[in-house]
C-alpha positions as CSV (number, residue, x, y, z in Angstrom):
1,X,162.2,157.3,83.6
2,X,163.8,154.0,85.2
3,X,163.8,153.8,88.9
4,X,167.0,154.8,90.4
5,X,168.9,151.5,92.3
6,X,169.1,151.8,96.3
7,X,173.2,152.5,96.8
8,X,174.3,150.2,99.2
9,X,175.7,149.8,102.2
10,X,179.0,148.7,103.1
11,X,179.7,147.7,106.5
12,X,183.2,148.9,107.1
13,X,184.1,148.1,110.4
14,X,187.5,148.3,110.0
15,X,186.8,151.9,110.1
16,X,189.9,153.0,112.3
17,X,192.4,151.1,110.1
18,X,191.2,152.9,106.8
19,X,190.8,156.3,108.4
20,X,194.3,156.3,110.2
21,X,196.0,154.4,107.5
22,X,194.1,154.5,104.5
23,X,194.4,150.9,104.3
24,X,191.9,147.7,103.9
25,X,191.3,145.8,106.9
26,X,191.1,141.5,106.3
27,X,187.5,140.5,105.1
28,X,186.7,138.7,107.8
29,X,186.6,142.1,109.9
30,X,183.5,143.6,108.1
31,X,182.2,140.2,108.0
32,X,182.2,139.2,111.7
33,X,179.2,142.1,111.7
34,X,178.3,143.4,108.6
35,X,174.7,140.5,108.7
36,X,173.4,143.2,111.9
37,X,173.1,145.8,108.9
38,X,170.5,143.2,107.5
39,X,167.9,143.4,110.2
40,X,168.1,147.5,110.4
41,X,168.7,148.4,106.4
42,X,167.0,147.8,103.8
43,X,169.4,148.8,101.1
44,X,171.3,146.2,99.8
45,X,174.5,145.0,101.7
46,X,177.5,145.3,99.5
47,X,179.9,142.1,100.7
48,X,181.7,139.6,98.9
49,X,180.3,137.0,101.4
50,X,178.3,134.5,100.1
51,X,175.2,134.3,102.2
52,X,173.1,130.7,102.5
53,X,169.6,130.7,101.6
54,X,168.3,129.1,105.0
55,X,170.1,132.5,106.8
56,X,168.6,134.6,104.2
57,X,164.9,133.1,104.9
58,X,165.6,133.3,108.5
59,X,166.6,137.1,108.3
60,X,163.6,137.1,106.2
61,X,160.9,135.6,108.7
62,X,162.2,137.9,111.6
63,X,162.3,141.3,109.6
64,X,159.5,140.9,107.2
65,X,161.1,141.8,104.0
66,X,163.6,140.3,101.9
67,X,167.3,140.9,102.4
68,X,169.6,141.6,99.4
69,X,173.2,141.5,99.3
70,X,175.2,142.8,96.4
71,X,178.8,142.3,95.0
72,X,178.3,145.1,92.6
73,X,177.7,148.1,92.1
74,X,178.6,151.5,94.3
75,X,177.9,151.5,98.2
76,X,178.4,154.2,100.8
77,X,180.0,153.5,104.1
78,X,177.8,152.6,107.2
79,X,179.9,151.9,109.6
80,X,182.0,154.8,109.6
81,X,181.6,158.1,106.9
82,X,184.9,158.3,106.0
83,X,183.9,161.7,104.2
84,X,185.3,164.4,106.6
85,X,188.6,163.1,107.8
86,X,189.9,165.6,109.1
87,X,187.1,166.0,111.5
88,X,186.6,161.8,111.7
89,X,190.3,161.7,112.6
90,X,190.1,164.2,115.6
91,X,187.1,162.3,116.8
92,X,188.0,159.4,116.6
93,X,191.5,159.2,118.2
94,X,192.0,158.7,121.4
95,X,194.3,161.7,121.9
96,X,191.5,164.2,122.4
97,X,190.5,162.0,125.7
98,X,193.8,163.5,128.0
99,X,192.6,167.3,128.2
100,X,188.9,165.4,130.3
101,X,190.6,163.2,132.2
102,X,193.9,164.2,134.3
103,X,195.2,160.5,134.8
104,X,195.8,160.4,130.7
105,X,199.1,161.5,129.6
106,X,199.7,161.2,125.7
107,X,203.4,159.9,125.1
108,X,205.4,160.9,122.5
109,X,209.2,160.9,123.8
110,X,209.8,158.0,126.4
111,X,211.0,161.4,128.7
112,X,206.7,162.0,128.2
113,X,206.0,158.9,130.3
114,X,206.5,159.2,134.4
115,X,205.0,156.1,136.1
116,X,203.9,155.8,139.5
117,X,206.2,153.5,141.6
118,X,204.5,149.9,141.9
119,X,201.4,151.3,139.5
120,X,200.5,149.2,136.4
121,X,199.5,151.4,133.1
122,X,197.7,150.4,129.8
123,X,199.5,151.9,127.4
124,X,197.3,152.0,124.1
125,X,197.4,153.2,120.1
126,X,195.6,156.8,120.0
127,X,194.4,155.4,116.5
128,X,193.5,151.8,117.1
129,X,190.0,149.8,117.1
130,X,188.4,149.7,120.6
131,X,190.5,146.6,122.8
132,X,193.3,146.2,119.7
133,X,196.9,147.6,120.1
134,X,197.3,148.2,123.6
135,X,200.0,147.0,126.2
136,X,199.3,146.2,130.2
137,X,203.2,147.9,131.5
138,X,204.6,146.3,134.9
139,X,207.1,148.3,137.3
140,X,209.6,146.2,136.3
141,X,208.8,146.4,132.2
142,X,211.8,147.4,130.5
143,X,211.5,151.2,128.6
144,X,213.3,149.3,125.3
145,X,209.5,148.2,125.3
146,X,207.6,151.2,125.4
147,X,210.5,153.2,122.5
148,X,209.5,150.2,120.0
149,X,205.5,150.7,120.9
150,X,205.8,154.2,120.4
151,X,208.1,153.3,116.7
152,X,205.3,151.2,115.6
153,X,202.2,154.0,117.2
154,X,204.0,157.3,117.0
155,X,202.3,158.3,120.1
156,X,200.6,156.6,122.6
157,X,198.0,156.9,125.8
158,X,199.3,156.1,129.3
159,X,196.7,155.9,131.7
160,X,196.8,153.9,135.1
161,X,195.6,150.2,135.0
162,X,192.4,150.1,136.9
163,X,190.5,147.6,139.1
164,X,187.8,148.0,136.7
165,X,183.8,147.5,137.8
166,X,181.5,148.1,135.4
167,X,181.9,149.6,132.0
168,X,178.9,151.6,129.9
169,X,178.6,154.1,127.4
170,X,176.4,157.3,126.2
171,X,175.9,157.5,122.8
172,X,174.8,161.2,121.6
173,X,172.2,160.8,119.0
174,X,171.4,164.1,118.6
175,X,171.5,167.1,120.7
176,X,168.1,166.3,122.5
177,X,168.6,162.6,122.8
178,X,171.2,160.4,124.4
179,X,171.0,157.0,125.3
180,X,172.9,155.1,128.3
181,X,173.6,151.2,128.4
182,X,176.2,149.1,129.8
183,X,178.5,147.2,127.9
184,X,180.1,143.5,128.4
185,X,183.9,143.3,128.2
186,X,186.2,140.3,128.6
187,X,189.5,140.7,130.7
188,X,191.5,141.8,127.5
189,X,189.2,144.3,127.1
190,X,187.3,142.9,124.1
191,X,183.5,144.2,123.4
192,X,181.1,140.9,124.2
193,X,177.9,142.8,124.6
194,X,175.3,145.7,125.6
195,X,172.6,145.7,128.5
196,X,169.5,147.7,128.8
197,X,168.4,147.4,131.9
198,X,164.5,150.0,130.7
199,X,164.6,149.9,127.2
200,X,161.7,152.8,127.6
201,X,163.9,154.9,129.6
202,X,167.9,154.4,128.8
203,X,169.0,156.9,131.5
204,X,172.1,156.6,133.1
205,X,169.9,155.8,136.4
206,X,168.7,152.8,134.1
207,X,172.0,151.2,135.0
208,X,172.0,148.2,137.1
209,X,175.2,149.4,139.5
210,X,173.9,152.9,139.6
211,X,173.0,153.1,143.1
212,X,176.3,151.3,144.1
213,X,177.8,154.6,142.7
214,X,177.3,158.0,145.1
215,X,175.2,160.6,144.3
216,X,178.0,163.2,144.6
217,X,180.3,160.8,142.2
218,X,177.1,160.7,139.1
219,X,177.4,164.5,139.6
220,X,180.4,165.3,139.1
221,X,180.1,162.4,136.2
222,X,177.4,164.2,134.5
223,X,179.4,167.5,134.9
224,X,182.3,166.0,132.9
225,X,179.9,164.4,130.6
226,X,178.2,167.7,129.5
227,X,182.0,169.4,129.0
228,X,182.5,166.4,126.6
229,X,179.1,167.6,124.5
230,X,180.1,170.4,124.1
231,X,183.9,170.0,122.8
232,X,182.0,167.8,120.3
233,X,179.4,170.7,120.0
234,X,181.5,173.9,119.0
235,X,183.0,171.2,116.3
236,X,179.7,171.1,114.2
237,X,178.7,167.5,115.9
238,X,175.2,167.2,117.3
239,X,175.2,163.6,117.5
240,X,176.1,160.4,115.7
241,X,179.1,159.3,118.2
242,X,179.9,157.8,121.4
243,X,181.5,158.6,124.8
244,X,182.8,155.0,126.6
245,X,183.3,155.4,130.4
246,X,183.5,152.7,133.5
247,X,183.3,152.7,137.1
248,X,186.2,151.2,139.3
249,X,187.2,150.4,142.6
250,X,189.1,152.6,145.1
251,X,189.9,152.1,149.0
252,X,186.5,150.2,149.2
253,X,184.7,152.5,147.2
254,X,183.3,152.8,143.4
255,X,184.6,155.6,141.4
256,X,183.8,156.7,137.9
257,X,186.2,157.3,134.9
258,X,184.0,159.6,132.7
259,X,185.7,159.0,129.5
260,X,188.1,156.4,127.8
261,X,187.3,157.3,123.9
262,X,185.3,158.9,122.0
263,X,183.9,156.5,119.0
264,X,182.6,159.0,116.3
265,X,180.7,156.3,114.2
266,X,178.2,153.4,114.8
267,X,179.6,151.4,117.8
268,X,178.4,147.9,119.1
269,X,175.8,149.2,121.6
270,X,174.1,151.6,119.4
271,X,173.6,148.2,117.0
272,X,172.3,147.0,120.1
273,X,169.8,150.0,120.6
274,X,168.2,149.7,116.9
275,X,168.1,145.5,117.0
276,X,166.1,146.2,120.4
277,X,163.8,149.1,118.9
278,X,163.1,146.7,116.4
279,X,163.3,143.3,117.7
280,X,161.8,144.0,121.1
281,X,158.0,144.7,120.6
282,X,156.9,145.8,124.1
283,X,159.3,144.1,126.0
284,X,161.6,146.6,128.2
285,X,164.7,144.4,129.3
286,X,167.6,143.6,126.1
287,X,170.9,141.9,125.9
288,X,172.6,142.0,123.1
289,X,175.8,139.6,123.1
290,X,178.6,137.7,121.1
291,X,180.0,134.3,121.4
292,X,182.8,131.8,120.3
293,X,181.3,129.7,117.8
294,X,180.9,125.9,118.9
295,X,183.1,123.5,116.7
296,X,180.7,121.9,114.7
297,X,179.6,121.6,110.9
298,X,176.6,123.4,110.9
299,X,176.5,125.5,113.6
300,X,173.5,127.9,112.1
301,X,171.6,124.9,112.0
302,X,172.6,123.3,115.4
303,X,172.1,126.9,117.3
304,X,168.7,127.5,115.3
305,X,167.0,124.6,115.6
306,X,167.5,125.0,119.7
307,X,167.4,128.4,120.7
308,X,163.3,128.6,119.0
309,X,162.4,127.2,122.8
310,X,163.6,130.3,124.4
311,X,160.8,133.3,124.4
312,X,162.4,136.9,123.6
313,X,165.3,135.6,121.8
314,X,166.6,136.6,118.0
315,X,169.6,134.6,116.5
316,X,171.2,137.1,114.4
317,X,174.8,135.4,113.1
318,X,175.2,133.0,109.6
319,X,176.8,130.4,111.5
320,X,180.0,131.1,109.7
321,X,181.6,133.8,111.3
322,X,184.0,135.0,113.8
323,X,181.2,135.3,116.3
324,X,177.5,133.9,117.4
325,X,175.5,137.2,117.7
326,X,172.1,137.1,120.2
327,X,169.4,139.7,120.9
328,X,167.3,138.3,124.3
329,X,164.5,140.4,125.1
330,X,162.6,140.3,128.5
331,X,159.7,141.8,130.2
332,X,161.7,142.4,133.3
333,X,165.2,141.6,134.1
334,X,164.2,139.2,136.4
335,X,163.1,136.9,133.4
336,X,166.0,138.3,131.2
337,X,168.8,136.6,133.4
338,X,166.0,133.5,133.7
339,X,166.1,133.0,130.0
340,X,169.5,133.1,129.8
341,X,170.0,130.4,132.1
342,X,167.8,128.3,129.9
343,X,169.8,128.7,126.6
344,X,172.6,128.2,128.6
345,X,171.3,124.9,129.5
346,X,170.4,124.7,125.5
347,X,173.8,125.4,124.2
348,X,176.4,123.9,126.7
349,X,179.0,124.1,124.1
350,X,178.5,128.1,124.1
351,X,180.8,130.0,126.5
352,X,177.0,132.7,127.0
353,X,177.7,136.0,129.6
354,X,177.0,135.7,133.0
355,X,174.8,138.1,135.1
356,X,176.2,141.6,136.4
């Protein structure tokens, strides 16, 4: 009997768009992260990017074993199933997020939408990718706007624009284990990256704002949180998805929004999670994080021949797409944010995060 071929993997991360539309997101989607699937797979990628060597050797070196990438052939999905829609669909749109959280109205009449004198909303696609399809509405914003949003959307989530803090996440991977990091977000509300603040303990009291936060506020969090589970629960899920929350400020004071989607799939800070259980050895302190790519012609080999002088720190990206993609590892935080500082010194043409 011949040996049976691995199946591979296809990174679709332009999950959303095919489960809600049944269409193909643009290439360079999947590509901006489908490499990340290198380091934690060892199927063969399915893309119809061609990879250079020198990457391929350098994902070689830090994993240990040979990537392959494949053109041909069948593949299953790996970023999202794409198997169960119905199920996928419910999960994954933002619609089920209004019943846990009373400030969330779903719109689908203008008459459906009753704004607060002199608030601002973000007014968002149910069924779009995380920071895509979403309007910032102003007292004075005309309602012609919000009947062509909802033409294009069909419905849409209205929920009050707030003086945001911190943002983090849980992600469920099974019904005895759930992981808590905090993510990096830009002012349009674009993922940049994931912290771990105890890599051997990602609690939500690993957070590095939680004591900013009152007791009686993570309580009535956690509360929330567990009602969440178990909508997810008495639907057949034990794990495999994501509940994104944030902290924000009130009258002086830090406040918690327990829920602002539900991401039933692989997310960003999961990808963070495995690269770290991987990647990190015995150090307890991660930051995963993305960055414009510097305008120059090789920039895998500009960034790779600099960053080897910086301890705890895994180069992850091709050079060639929409993002540079880091791992920094640390034995404390302490020397996290110190080694940051010195690749920032390294790379001054990189825009890197700052502390929080």
């Amino acid at each position: 009997m011949e040996p049976s071929v691995p199946k591979s993997i296809r990174v679709n991360a332009d999950y959303e768009l095919a489960l809600f539309t049944g269409k193909a997101g643009a290439r360079i989607i999947n590509e901006s992260i489908e490499f990340l699937a290198l380091f934690l797979d060892e199927r063969p990628l399915y893309s119809q990017k061609s990879y250079a060597p020198e990457y391929l050797r350098h994902v070689e070196n830090l994993t240990q074993r040979v990537p392959r990438v494949t053109s041909k052939g069948p593949f299953e999905n790996w970023w999202g199933q794409l198997v169960d829609l119905p199920k996928e669909r419910l999960l994954n749109s933002k619609e089920i997020i209004a019943p846990f959280s009373p400030e969330t109205t779903l719109v689908s009449v203008p008459a459906d939408f009753r704004p607060q004198p002199g608030t601002q909303y973000l007014l968002k696609s149910p069924h779009g990718m995380s920071g895509q399809n979403f309007h910032i509405w102003n007292p004075e914003t005309p309602l012609e706007t919000l009947s062509s949003m909802l033409e294009r959307s069909g419905k849409l989530i209205a929920e009050p624009l707030l003086p945001r803090h911190r943002d983090f996440s849980h992600y469920v991977l099974s019904p005895r284990e759930v992981i808590c990091y905090q993510n990096l977000v830009d002012d349009r509300f674009q993922y940049r990256g994931t912290l771990f603040s105890n890599l051997q303990d990602p609690a939500v009291s690993s957070l590095s704002f939680y004591s900013e936060v009152r007791p009686q506020s993570w309580e009535q969090f956690q509360a929330a949180f567990e009602q969440i589970r178990s909508f997810v629960a008495d639907r057949g899920i034990g794990g495999g998805y994501c509940v994104d929350s944030f902290s924000f400020f009130r009258d002086g004071k830090i406040f918690l929004r327990t829920i602002t989607e539900i991401n039933y799939r692989k997310t960003m800070g999961l990808i963070a999670w495995l690269l770290s259980q991987r990647l990190a050895g015995t150090e307890t302190w991660s930051l995963f994080f993305l960055v414009r790519p510097p305008k120059l012609p090789d920039v895998f080999g500009h960034i790779n021949s600099r960053v080897r002088e910086v301890p705890g720190l895994f180069y992850l990206s091709p050079g060639d797409t929409r993002f540079e993609v880091f791992l920094l590892t640390a034995p404390t935080a302490a020397i996290g944010w110190a080694r940051l500082e010195d690749l920032r010194a390294l790379l001054p043409d990189c825009e890197l995060p700052v502390q929080v």
